[in-house]
Backbone bond lengths (Angstrom), bond angles and torsions (degrees), N, CA, C in turn:
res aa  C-N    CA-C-N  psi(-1)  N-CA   C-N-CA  omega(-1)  CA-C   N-CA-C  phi
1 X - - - 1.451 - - 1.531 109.19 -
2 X 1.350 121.40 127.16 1.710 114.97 168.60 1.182 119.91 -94.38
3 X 1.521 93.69 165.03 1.646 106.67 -161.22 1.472 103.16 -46.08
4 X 1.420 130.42 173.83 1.375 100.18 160.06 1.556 84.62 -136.88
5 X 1.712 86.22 153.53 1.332 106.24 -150.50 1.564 119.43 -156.85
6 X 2.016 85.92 30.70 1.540 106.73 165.96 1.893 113.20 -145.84
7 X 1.031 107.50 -164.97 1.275 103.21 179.15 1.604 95.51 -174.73
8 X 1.798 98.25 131.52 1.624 108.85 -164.33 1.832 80.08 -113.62
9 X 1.292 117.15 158.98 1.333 157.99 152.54 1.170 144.65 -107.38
10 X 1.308 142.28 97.38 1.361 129.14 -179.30 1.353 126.43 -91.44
11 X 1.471 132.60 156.66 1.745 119.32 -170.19 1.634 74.26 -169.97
12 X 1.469 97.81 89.19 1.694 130.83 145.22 1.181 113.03 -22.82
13 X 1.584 107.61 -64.33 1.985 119.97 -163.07 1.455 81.43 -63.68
14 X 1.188 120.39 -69.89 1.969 115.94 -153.66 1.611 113.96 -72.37
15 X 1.574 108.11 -7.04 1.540 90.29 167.69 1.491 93.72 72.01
16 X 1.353 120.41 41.50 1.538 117.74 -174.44 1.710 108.97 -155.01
17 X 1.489 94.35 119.36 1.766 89.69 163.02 1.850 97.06 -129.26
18 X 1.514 85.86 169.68 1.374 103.11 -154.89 1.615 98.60 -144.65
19 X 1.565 120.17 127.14 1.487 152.62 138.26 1.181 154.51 -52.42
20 X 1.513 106.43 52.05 1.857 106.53 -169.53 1.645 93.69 -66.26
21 X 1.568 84.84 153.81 1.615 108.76 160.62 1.585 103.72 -137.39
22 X 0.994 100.57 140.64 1.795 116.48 -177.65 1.856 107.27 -132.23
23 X 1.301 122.23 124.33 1.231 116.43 178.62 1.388 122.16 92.02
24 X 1.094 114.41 -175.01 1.526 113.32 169.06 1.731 119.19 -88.47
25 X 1.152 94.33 120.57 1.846 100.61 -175.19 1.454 120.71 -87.46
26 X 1.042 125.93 85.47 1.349 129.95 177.59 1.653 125.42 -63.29
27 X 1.396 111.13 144.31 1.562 113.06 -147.98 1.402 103.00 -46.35
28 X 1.520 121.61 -48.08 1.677 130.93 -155.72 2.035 80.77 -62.78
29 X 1.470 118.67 -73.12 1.381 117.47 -155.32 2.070 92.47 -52.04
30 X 1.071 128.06 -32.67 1.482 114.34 -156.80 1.477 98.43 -73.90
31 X 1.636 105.48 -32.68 1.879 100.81 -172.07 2.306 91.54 -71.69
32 X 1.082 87.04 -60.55 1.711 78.67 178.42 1.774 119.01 -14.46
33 X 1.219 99.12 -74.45 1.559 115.62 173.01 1.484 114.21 -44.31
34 X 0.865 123.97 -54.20 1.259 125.96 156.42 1.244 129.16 -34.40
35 X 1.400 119.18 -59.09 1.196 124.10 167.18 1.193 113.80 -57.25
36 X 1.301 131.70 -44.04 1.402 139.69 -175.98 1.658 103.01 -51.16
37 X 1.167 102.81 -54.48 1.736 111.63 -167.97 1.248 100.79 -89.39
38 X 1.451 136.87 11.85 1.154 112.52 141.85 1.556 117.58 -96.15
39 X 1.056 122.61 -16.45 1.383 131.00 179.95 2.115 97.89 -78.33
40 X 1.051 120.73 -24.74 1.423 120.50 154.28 1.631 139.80 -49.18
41 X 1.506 80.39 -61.89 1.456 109.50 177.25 1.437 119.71 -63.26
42 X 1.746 101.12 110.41 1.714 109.52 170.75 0.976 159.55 -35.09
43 X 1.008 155.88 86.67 1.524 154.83 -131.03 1.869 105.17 -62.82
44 X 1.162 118.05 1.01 1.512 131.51 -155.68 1.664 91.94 -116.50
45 X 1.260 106.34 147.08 1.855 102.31 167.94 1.581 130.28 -46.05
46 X 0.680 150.73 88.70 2.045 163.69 -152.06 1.566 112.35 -116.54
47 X 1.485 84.84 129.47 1.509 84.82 158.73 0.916 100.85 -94.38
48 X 1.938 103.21 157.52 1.478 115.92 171.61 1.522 116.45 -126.05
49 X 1.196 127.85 147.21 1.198 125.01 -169.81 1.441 109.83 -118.23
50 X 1.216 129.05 155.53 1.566 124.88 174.85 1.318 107.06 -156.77
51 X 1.559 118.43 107.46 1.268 152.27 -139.91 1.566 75.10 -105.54
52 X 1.605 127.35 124.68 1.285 116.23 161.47 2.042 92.43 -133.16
53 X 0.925 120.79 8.73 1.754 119.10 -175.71 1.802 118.05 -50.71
54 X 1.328 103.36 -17.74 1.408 92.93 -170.95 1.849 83.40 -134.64
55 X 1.074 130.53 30.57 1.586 134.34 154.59 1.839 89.48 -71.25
56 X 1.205 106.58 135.88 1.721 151.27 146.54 1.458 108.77 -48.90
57 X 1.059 127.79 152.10 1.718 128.96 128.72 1.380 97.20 47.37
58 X 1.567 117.35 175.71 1.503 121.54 -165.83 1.662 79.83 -136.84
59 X 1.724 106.29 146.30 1.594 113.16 172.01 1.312 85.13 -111.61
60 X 1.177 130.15 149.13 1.548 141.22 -175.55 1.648 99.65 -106.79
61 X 1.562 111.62 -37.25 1.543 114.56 -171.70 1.738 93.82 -75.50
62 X 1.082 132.43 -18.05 1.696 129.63 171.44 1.218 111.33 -40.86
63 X 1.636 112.22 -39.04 2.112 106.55 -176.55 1.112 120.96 -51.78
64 X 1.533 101.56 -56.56 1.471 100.45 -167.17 1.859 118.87 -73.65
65 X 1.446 97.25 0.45 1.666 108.78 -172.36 1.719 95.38 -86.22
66 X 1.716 112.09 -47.47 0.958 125.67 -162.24 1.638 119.75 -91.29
67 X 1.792 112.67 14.37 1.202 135.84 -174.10 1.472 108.30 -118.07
68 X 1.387 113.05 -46.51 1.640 123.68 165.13 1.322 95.85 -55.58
69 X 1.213 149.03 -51.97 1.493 147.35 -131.08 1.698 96.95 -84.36
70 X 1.571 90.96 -63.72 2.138 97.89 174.85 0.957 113.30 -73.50
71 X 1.599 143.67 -2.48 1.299 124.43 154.13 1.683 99.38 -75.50
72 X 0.862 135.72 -78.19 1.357 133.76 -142.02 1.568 95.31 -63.49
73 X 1.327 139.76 4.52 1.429 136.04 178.66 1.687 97.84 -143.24
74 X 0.997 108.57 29.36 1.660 90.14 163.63 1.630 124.44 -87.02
75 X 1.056 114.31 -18.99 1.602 124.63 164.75 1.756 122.89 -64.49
76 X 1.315 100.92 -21.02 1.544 94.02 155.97 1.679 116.05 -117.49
77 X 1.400 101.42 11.85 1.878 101.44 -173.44 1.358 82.84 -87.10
78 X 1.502 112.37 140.49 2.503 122.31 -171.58 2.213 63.59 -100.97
79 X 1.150 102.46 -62.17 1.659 101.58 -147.48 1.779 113.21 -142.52
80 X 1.027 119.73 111.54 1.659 118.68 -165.36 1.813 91.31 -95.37
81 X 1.152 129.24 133.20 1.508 166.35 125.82 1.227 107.38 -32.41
82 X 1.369 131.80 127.39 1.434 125.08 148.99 1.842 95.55 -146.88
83 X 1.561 91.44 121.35 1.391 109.62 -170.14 1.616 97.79 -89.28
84 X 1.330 121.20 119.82 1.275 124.38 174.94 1.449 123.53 -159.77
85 X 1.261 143.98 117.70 1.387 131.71 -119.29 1.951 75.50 -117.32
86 X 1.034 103.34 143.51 2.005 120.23 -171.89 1.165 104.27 -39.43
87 X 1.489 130.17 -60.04 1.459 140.25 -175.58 1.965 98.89 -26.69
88 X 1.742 109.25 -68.58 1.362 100.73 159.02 1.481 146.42 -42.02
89 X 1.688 111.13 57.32 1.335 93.26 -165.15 1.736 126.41 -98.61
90 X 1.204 104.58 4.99 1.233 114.24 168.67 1.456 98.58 -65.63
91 X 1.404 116.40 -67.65 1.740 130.58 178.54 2.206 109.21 -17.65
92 X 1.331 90.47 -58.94 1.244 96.42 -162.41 1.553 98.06 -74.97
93 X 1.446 115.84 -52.70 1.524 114.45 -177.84 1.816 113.33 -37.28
94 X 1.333 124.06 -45.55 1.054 166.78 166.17 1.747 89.99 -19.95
95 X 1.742 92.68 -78.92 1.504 105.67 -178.15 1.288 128.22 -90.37
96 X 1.324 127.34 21.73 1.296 140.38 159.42 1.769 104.70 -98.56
97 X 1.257 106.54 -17.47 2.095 98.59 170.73 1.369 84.76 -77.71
98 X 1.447 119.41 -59.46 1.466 98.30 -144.29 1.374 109.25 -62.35
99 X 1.029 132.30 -6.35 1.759 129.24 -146.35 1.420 76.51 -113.32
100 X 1.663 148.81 -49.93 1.279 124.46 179.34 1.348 110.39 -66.41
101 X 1.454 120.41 -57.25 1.573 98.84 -169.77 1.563 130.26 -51.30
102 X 2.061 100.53 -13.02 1.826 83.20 -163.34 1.688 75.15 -103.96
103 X 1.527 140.51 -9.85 1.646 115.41 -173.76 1.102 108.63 115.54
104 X 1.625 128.63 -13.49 1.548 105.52 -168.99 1.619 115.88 -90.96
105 X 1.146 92.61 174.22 1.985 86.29 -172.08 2.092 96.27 -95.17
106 X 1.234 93.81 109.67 0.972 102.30 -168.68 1.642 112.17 -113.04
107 X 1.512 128.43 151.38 1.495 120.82 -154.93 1.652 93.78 -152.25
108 X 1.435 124.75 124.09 0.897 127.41 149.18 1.601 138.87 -85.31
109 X 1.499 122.72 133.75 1.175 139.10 -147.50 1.088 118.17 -124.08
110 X 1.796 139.02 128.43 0.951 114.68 -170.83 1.588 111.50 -88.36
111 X 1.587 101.74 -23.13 1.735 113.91 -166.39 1.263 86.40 -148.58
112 X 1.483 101.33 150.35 1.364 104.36 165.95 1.536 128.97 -67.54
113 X 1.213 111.74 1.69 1.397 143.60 173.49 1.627 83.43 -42.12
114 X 1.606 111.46 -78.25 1.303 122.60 -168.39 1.561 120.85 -63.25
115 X 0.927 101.22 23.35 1.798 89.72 177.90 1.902 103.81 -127.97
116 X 1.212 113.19 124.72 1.267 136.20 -166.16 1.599 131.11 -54.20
């Protein structure tokens, strides 16, 4: 079993679930989470959010986990979130490939302050 070392949320009214990561996420716990939040995630159009501000270290094997995931759900993702404050800029660079190569409309955030 891996550490776990996220925490998913759901919010019905907003059509929104949401993904903290805290720490360093190791490949076995990142596919976990994943799974989790897809077994979350609504069959209805959703925003999704992905809280990475207090993520550790960079997993490099996360892309291809986290590229399979938005293809096979980009038809109900309206708009994917990735909360990541500038200082992170590898982080965000990171998630602006993945969000062009698989299509989703993807928006970087510094706080969730900013997301609508």
């Amino acid at each position: 079993m891996p550490v776990k070392c996220w925490k998913i949320d759901t919010d019905p009214l907003k059509n929104q679930v949401k993904i903290r990561y805290w720490g360093y996420t190791p490949t076995d716990a990142l596919a976990a989470s994943i799974d989790e939040l897809r077994a979350a995630l609504p069959k209805t159009p959703s925003v999704l959010v992905i809280d990475v501000r207090e993520l550790e270290g960079h997993n490099p094997e996360g892309r291809p986990l986290w590229k399979v995931f938005l293809e096979q759900h980009r038809s109900v993702l309206s708009t994917v979130y990735v909360v990541s404050p500038l200082p992170m800029a590898a982080t965000r660079m990171v998630a602006l490939v993945i969000g062009l190569a698989v299509g989703v409309r993807l928006r970087l955030v510094d706080s969730l302050k900013d997301i609508p």
